[in-house]
C-alpha distance (Angstrom), angle and dihedral (degrees) to the residues before:
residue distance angle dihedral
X1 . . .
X2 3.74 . .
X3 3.06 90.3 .
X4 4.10 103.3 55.2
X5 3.93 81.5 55.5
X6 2.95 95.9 56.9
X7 4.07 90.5 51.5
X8 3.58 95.2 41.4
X9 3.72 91.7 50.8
X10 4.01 86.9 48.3
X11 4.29 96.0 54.5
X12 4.28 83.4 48.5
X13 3.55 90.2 47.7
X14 4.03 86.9 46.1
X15 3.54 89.8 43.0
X16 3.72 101.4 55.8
X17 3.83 101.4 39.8
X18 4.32 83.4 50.9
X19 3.73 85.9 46.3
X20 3.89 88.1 56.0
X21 2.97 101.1 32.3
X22 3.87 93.3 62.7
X23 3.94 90.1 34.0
X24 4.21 83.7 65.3
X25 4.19 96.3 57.7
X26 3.32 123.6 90.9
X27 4.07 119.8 -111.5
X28 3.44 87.1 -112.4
X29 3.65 95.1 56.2
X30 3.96 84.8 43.3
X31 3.84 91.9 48.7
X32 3.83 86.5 52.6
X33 3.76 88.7 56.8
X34 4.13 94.4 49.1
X35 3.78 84.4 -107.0
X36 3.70 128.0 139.7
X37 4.06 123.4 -170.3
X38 3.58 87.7 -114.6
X39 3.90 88.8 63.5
X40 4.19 98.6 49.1
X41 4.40 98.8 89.6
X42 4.44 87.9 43.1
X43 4.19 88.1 44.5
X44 3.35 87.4 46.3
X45 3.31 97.1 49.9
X46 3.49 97.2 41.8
X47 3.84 86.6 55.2
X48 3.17 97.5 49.0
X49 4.45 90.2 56.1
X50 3.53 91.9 61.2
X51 3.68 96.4 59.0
């Protein structure tokens, strides 16, 4: 059980710092990478599965 905390608590922590992260960059630096503002919380998300 400890350790599904522990994994949970790693994919928010993944998910916020992507969310951030991406929330910093310009739109034109967003644009560059196909991404939209409306896509940053799913990416993030998304990222933050795969860890």
């Amino acid at each position: 059980m400890l350790h599904e905390l522990r994994h949970r608590f790693a994919r928010w922590l993944a998910y916020r710092q992507t969310l951030a992260s991406l929330r910093r960059l310009p739109d034109s630096i967003l644009a560059d990478a196909g991404l939209s503002r409306d896509e940053i919380r799913e990416r993030a998300r998304d990222a933050s599965l795969r860890r």
